[in-house]
C-alpha positions in Angstrom: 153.6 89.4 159.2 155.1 91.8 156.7 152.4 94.1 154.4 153.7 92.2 151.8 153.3 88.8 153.4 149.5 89.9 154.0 148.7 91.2 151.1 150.2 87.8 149.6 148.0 85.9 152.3 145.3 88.2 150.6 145.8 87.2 147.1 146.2 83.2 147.5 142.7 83.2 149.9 141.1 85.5 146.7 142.7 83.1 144.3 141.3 79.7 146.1 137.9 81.8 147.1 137.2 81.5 143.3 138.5 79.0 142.1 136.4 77.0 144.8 133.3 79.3 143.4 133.7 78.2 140.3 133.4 74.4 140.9 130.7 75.3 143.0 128.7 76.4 139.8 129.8 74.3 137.6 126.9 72.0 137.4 124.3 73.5 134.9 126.2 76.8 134.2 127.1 78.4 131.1 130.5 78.9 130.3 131.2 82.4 129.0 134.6 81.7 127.5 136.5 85.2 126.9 136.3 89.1 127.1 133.3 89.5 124.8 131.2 86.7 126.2 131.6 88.1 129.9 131.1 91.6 128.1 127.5 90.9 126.5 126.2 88.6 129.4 126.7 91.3 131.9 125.4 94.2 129.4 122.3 92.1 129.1 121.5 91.0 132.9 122.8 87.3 133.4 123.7 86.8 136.5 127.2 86.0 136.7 128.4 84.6 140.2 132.4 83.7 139.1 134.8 85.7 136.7 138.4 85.0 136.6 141.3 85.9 134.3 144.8 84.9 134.3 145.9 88.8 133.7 143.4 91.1 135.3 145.4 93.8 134.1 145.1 93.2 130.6 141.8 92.6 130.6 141.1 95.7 132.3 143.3 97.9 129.8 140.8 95.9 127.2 137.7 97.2 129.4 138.7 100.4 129.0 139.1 100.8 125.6 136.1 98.6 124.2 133.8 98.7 127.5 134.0 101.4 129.5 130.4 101.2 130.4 131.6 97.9 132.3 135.6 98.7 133.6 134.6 98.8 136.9 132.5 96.0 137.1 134.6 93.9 136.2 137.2 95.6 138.2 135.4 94.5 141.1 134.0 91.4 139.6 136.7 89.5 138.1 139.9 87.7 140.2 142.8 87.0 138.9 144.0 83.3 139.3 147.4 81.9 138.2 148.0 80.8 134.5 147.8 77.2 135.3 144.3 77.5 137.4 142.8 78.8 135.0 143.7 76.0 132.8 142.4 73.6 135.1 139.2 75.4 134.8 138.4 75.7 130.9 139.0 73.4 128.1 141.2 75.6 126.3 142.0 79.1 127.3 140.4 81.9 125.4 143.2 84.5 123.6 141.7 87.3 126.1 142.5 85.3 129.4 139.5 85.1 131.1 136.1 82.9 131.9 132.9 83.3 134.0 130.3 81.6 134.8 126.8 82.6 134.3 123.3 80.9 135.6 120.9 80.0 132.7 118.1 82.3 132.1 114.5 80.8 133.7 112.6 78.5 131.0 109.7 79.9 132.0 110.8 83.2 131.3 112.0 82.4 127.7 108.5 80.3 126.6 106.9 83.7 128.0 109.3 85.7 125.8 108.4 83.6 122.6 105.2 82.7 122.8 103.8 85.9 123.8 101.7 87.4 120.8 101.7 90.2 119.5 105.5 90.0 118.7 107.7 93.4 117.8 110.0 91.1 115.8 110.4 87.7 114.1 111.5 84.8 115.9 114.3 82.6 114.0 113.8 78.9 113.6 116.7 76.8 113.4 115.4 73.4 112.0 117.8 70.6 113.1 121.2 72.7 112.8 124.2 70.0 112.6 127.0 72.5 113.6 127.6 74.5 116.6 129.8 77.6 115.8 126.3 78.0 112.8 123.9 78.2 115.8 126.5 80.8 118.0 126.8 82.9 114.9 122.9 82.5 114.2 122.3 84.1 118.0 125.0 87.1 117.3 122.6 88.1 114.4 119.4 87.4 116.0 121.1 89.6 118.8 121.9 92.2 116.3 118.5 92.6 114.3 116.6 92.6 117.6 114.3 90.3 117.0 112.5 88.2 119.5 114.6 85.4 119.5 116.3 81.8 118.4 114.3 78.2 118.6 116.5 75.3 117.7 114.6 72.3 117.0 116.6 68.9 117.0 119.8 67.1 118.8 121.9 70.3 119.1 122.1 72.3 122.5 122.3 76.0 121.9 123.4 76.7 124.7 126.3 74.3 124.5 129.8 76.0 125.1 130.5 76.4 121.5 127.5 77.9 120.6 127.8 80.6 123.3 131.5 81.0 122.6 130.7 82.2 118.8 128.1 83.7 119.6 130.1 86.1 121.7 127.4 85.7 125.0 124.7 87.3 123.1 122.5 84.3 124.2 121.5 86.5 127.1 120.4 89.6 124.5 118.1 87.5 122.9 115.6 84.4 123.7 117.3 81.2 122.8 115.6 77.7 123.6 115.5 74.3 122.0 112.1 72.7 121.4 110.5 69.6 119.2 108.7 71.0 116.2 105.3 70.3 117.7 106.1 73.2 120.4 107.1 76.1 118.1 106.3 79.5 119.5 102.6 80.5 117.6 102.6 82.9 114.6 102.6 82.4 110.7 106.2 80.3 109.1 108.0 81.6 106.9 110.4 78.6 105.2 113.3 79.6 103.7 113.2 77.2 100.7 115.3 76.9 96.9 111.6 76.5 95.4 109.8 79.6 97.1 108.9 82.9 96.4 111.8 85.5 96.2 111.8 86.9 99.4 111.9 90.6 97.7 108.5 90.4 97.1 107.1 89.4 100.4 106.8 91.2 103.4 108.0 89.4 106.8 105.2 89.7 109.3 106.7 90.9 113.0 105.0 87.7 114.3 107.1 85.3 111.5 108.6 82.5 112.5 111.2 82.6 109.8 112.5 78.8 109.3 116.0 77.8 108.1 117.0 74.0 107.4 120.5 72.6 107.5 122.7 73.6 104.6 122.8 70.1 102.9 119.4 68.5 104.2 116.8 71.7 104.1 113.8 71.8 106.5 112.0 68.9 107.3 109.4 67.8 105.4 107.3 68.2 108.5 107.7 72.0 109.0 108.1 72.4 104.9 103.9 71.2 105.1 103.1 73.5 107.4 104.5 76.9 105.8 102.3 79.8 105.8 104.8 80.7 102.4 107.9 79.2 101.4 110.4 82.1 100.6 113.9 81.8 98.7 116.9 84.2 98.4 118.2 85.5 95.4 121.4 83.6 94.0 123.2 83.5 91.2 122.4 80.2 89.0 124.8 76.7 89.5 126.1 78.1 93.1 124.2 75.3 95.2 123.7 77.5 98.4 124.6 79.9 100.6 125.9 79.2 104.7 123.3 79.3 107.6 124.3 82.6 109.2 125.0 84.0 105.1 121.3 83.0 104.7 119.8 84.3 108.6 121.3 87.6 108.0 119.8 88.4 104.3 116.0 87.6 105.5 116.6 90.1 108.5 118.3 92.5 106.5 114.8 91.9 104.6 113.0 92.1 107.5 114.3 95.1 108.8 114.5 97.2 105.7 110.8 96.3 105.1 109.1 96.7 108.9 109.3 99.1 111.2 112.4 97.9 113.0 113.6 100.7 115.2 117.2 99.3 114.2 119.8 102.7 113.2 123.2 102.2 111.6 126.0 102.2 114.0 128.3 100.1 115.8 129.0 99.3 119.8 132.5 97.8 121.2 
């Protein structure tokens, strides 16, 4: 056998090695779909037992220029499989060309995360969220700000593909779980609401639960009763509201230009 010939041998046994990986740990992973999902998870510790990419070499070039911190990870890390593989694996194929596969982080572990008192940071409430791509973009923010985490209550799984898809894998940067109202993490609620206080004049405790209803529907009336405050955001009269992640963003803002967040300004690939 020619070098060639083996190092084609080589290839095809890499190529089938992860492919049969990756069907392996299917069952009860999370799909990180794309460069920035497989970027974050690793940055933030998931374990991550499959990567593959269609053009390793492009997504390396992309490595180097917006993660260098990771290049040779996932030099090592990712295998490149044909085009049509990689279709095979994925519902649709994500612009950068690659996928992983990534355990879940430990339920126990999260409850620890969010029910541990006293917190550094809010934790944001999601009541009954009807979209997905709202709850990803949600987690990117909550991922941002730093605080202590995401609680969904409700049908929706946040860690559904398309939540982690938009929310870029920043599931793992933050503690993200879905529970029934009657097993909220402890600490006072905060409920964003069109008839509360203006949220200018109160301060957000670290330890908030800060609540959020769907955009047409509002919190329940359940959690609505059990508000420490209702809070609302400013908005100009006759416009009827403002989008989930519109809304999550201005309370942290809030949050973090009125605590002692150690948040700076600044941006990272």
């Amino acid at each position: 056998m020619s070098d060639e010939q083996a190092v084609s041998v080589s290839r095809q046994d890499a190529e089938r090695s992860a492919v049969r990986r990756w069907h392996d740990h299917a069952a009860g992973a999370v799909l990180l779909d794309g460069f920035h999902a497989l970027k974050h998870a690793l940055r933030f510790g998931a374990d991550v037992p499959v990567a593959v990419s269609s053009d390793k070499a492009a997504l390396l070039r992309l490595a180097a220029d917006l993660a260098p911190d990771l290049a040779a990870t996932l030099a090592h890390r990712v295998t490149e499989i044909p085009a049509a593989e990689l279709r095979g694996l994925v519902t649709r194929v994500h612009p950068t060309a690659v996928a992983a596969l990534a355990a879940p982080p430990d339920p126990g572990a999260l409850a620890a995360v969010l029910n541990t008192l006293p917190r550094q940071a809010p934790v944001v409430v999601l009541d009954q969220p009807r979209n997905l791509g709202n709850v990803g973009a949600v987690v990117r923010l909550a991922a941002g700000f730093g605080v202590t985490g995401v609680v969904t209550t409700g049908d929706l799984d946040p860690w559904h593909p398309n939540a982690v898809r938009s929310g870029a894998g920043l599931h793992y940067a933050t503690a993200v779980a879905r529970t029934g109202p009657e097993g909220l993490p402890p600490g006072p609620l905060y409920v964003l609401d069109p008839d509360g206080d203006d949220i200018r004049a109160t301060e957000l405790p670290d330890d908030a639960l800060v609540v959020f209803g769907s955009e047409r529907h509002g919190v329940s009336a359940e959690l609505r009763a059990r508000a420490t405050a209702l809070v609302s955001l400013p908005m100009r009269a006759q416009v009827s509201s403002y989008n989930l992640a519109t809304s999550v963003g201005m309370a942290l803002y809030h949050w973090a230009a009125t605590s002692r967040s150690p948040l700076v300004p600044g941006r990272r690939p």
